[in-house]
C-alpha positions as a printed Julia matrix, in Angstrom:
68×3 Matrix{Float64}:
  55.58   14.34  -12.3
  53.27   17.25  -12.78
  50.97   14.75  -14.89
  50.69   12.26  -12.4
  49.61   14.93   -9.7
  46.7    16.37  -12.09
  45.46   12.69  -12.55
  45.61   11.86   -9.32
  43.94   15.52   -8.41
  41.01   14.57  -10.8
  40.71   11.25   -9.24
  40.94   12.67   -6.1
  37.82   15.36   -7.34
  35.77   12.41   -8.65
  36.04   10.66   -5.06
  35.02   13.38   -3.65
  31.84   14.45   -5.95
  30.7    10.63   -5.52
  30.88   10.69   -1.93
  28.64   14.34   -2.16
  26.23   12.87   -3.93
  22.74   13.49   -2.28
  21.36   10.01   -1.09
  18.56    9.1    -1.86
  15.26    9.62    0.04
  13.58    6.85    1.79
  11.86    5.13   -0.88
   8.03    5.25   -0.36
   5.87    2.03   -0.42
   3.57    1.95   -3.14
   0.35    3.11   -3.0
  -2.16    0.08   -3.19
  -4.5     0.67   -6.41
  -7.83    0.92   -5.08
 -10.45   -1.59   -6.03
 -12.91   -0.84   -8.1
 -16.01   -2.77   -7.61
 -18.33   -2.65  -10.85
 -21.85   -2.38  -10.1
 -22.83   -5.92  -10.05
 -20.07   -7.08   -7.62
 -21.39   -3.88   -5.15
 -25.26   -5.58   -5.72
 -23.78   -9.01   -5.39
 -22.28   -7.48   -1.49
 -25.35   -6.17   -0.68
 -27.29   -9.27   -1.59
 -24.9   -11.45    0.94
 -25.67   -8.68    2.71
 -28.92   -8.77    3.65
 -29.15  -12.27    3.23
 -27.25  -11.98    6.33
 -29.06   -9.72    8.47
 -32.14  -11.66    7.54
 -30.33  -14.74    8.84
 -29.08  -13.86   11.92
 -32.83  -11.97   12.28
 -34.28  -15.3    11.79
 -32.12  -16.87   14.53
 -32.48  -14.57   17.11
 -36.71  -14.21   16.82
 -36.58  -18.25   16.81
 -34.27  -17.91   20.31
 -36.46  -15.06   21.11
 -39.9   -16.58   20.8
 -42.38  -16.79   23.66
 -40.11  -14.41   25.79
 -41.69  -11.76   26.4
């Protein structure tokens, strides 16, 4: 008899320090990597870039000519 109540005592315990067991924190989304552009990408941007501006220049001094 005196068995059987220690093993049911240390089940008892285990139950217990399971159930205590801190939970876990939120988990935290990972962090995106951040892109690297190498230097000819960041030229290639600029490029399209002003390419751009020199477009939409274009286009509005065309819509804009002989208004004054």
């Amino acid at each position: 008899m005196q068995i059987k109540f220690r093993l049911f005592n240390h089940y008892i315990f285990f139950i217990i320090r399971k159930s205590n067991r801190k939970k876990p924190s939120k988990v935290k989304p990972a962090r995106k990597p951040v892109v690297r552009l190498s230097n000819y990408q960041k030229a290639q941007a600029r490029i399209k870039e002003i390419k751009q501006f020199i477009n939409e220049n274009e286009q509005t001094s065309r819509r804009n000519h002989g208004v004054y």
